[in-house]
C-alpha positions as CSV (number, residue, x, y, z in Angstrom):
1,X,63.8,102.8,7.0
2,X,61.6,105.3,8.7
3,X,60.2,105.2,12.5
4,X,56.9,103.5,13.3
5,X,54.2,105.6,14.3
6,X,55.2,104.7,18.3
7,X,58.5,105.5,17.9
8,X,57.7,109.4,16.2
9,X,55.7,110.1,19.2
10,X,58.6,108.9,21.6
11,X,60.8,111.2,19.6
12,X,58.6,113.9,19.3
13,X,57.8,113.4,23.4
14,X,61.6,112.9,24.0
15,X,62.9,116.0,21.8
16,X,64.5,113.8,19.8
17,X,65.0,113.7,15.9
18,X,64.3,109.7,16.5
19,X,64.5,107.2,18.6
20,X,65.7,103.4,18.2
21,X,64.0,99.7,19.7
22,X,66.1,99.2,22.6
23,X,67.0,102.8,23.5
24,X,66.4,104.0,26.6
25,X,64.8,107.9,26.5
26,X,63.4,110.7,28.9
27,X,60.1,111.5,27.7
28,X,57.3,113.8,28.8
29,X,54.3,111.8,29.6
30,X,50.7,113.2,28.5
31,X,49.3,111.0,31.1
32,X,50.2,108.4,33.6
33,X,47.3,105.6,33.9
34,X,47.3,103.0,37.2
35,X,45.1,100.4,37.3
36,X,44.4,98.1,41.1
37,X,46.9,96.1,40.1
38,X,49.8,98.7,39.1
39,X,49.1,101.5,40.7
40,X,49.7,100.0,44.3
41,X,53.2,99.1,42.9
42,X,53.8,102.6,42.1
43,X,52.4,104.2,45.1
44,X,54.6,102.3,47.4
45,X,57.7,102.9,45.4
46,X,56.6,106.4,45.5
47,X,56.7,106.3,49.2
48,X,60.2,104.7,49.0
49,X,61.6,107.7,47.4
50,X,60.1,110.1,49.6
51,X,58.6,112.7,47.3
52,X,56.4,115.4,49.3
53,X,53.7,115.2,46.3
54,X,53.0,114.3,42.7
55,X,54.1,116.4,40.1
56,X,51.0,117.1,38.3
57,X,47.9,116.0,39.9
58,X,45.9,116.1,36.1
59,X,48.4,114.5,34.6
60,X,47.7,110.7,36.7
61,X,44.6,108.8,36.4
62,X,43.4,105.7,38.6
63,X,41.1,103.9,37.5
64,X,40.1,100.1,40.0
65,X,39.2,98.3,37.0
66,X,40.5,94.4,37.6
67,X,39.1,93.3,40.7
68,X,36.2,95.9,40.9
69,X,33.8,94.7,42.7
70,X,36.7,93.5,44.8
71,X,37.1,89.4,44.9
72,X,38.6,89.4,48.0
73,X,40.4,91.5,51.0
74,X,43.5,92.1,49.2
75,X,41.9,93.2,46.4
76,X,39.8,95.3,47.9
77,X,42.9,96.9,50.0
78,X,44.2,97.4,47.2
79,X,41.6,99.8,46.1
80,X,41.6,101.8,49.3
81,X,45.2,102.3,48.9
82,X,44.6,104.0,45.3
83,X,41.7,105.5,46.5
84,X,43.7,107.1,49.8
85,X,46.1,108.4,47.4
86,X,44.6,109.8,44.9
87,X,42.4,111.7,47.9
88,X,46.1,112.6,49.3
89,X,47.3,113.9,46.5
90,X,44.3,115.3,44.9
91,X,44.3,113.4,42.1
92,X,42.1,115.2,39.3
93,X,41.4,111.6,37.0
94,X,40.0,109.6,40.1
95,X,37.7,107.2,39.0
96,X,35.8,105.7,42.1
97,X,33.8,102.0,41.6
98,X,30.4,103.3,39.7
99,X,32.0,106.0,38.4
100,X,34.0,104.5,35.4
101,X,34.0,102.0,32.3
102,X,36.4,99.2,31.0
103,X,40.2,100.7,31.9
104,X,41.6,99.1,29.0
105,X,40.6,96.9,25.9
């Protein structure tokens, strides 16, 4: 049987001649996407490992999209921490409160 449409792109992303459900691959991402709920996940394990910077500041995108406007003091620290980062980092794909539409549908 042939590969689903997903699993030619993880191929074709991973180098591979296919890929399989279940198998675990190295792929090069087009874009990494954090969201106010995610991307504070990330950013702390981030810090964990230490790393100096990102790898490719065009290549991430951060979008508050859940609890924008924020519902409550976490949620709204959670912003600031994507928003610090991304200003860190220089993060190209920023989009600040007003600035963006519906992350995901």
């Amino acid at each position: 049987m042939g590969m689903t449409m997903t699993q030619k792109i993880l191929a074709a992303k991973a180098g591979l001649a296919g890929v399989h459900a279940g198998q675990f691959i190295e792929a090069r991402l087009d874009l990494a996407l954090g969201n106010d709920i995610t991307a504070p996940v990330a950013i702390s394990e981030f810090g964990k490992a230490g790393f100096p910077s990102v790898c490719d500041r065009e290549k991430i995108a951060l979008i508050p999209d859940h609890f924008t406007p924020n519902k409550d003091i976490k949620a709204a620290q959670q912003c600031k921490r994507m928003r610090e980062f991304a200003a860190a980092h220089s993060i190209t794909n920023y989009f600040e409160v007003g600035e963006m539409g519906i992350e995901h549908c």
